[in-house]
C-alpha positions in Angstrom: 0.0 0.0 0.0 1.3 3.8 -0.9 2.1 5.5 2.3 -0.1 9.0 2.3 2.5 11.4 3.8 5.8 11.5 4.2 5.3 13.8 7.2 2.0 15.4 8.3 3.1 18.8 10.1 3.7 20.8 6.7 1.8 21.2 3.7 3.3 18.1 1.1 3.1 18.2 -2.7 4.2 15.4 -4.5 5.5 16.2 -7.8 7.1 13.7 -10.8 7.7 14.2 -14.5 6.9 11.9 -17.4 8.3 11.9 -21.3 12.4 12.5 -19.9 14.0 10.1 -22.2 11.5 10.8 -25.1 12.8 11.4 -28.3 10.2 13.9 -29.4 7.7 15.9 -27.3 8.3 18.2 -23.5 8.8 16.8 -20.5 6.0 17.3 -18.5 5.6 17.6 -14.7 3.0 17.4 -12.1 2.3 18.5 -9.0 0.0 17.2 -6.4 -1.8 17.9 -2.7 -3.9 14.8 -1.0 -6.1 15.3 1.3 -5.5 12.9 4.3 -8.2 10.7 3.5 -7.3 9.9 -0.3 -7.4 6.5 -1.2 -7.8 4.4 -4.6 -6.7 0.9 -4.8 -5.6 1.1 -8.0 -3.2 4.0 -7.7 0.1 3.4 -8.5 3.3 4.3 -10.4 1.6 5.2 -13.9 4.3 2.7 -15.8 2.5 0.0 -13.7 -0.7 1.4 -14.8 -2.8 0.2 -18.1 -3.9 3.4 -20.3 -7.6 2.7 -19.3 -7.0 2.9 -15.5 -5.0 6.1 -15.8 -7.5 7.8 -17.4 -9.6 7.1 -14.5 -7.1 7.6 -12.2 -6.7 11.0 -13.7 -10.2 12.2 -13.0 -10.5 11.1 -9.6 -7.2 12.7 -8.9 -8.3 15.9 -9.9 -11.9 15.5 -8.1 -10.0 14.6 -5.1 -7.2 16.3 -4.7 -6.7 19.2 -2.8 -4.7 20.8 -5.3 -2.9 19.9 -8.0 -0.5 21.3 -11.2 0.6 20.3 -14.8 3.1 22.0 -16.6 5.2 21.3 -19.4 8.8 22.6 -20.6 9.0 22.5 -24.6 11.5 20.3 -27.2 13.2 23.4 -28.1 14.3 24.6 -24.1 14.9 21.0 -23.6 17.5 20.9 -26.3 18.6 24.6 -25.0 18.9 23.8 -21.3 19.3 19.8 -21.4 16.6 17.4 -20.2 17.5 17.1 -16.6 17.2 21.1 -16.4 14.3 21.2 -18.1 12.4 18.3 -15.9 13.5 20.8 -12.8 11.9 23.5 -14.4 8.8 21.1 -15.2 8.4 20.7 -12.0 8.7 24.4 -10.6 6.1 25.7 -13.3 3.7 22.7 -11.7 4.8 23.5 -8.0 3.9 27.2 -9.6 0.4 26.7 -10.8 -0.8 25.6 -6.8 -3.4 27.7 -5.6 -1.5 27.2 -2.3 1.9 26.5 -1.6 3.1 23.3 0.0 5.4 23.3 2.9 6.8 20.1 2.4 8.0 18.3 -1.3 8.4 15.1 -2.3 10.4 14.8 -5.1 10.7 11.1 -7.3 13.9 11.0 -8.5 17.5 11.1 -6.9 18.2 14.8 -7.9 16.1 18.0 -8.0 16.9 22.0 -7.9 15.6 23.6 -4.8 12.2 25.3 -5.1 12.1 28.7 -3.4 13.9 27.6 -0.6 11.1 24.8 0.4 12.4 21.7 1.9 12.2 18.9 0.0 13.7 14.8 -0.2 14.0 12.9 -3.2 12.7 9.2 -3.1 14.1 6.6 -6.0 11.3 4.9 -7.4 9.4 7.4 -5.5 6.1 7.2 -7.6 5.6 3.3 -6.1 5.7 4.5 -2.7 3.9 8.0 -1.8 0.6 8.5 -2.8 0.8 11.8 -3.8 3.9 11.3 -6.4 2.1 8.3 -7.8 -1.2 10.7 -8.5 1.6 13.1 -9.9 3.0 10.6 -12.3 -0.6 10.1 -13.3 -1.0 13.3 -14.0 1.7 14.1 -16.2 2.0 11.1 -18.1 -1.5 11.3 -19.0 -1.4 15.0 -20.0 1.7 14.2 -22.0 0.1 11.1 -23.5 -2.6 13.5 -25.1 -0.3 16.0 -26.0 1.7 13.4 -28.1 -1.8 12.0 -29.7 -2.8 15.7 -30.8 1.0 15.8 -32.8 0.3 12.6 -34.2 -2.6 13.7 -36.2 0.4 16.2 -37.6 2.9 13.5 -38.0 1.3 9.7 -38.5 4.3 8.9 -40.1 6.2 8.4 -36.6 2.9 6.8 -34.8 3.5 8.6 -31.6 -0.3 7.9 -31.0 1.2 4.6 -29.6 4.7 5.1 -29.0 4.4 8.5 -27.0 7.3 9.9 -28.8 9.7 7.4 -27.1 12.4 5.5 -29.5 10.0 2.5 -30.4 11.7 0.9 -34.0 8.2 2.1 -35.6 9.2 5.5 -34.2 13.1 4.8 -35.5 12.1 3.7 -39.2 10.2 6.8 -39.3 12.9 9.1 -38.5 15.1 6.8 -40.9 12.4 7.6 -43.5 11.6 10.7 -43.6 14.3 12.6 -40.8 13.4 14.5 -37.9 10.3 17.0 -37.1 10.3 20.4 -35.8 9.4 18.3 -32.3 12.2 16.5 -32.1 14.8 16.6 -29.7 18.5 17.1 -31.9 20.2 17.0 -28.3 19.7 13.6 -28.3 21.3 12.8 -30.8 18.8 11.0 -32.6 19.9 11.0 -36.7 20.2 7.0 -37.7 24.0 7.2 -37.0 23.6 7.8 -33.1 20.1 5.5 -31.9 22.4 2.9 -30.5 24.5 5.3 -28.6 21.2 6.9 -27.4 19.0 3.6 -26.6 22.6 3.2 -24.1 22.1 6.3 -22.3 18.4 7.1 -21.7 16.3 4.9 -20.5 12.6 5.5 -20.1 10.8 7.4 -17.6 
């Protein structure tokens, strides 16, 4: 079972991003305030989540929570800034759009930049263990998972109505066919040439 809080004196957000080692698309990031009796049993980590369930999950999320904030930081900063800045700014655009602000974040991940000078502790794997990360996860994957569906009716040729923008071979024979998109990310080094070198050093989040 997800633990609700991490501590219960402060204010907590949870707050995760989806689409980091995508190689088209933002990043997106949510952020995420529970009220203390928020519970669904299928809440969890939304890469251990079917599509179906997380659309659910997304509207009683945003029934339920207390607060909650979706930003996302563009293909063109990521490639300006790199990904993991651009994931920290995600996340601080979400933490922004909070009618109130926490006291308290929990961050999933291992790193994060400091958000006006809140305390905050970083939990690997994070989104399997507080409630209020998992709903975040939720959140932004499935507002990134629409975003990527609206760009495929722009660019079938890549089918990132399935593949989310993430290096699937469907999504590699496309860029092999017909090169990359204005929504690509070139810091990725994504031409032909470089996908093995890539697949090596992202993995999926």
């Amino acid at each position: 079972m997800l633990k609700a809080f991490h501590q219960i004196s402060l204010r907590e957000a949870g707050c995760d991003e989806a689409g980091r080692g995508c190689y088209a698309g933002p990043v997106f990031a949510a952020a995420v305030v529970l009220p203390e009796d928020f519970y669904h049993p299928l809440l969890n980590d939304s890469k251990q989540v079917p599509p179906e369930t997380r659309t659910e999950l997304r509207a009683f999320i945003e029934i339920h929570a207390l607060d909650y904030g979706v930003a996302q930081v563009s293909n063109k900063e990521i490639d300006r800034i790199n990904i993991l800045r651009a994931s920290f700014k995600a996340m601080h655009l979400a933490l922004n759009k909070l009618k109130n602000p926490p006291g308290f974040l929990l961050i999933d991940g291992h790193l994060f930049k400091a958000y006006k000078k809140i305390p905050h502790l970083c939990v690997i794997k994070g989104d399997g263990i507080y409630a209020s990360i998992a709903a975040a996860s939720i959140l932004a994957k499935t507002y990134r998972d629409e975003y990527m569906q609206r760009l495929h009716q722009e660019f079938p040729h890549y089918n990132w109505y399935n593949n989310k923008g993430y290096g699937t071979p469907e999504h590699r024979n496309g860029i092999e066919k017909y090169g990359l998109c204005p929504h690509h990310r070139r810091s990725f080094n994504i031409d032909p040439a470089q996908m093995e070198i890539f697949e090596n050093e992202h993995q999926t989040s």
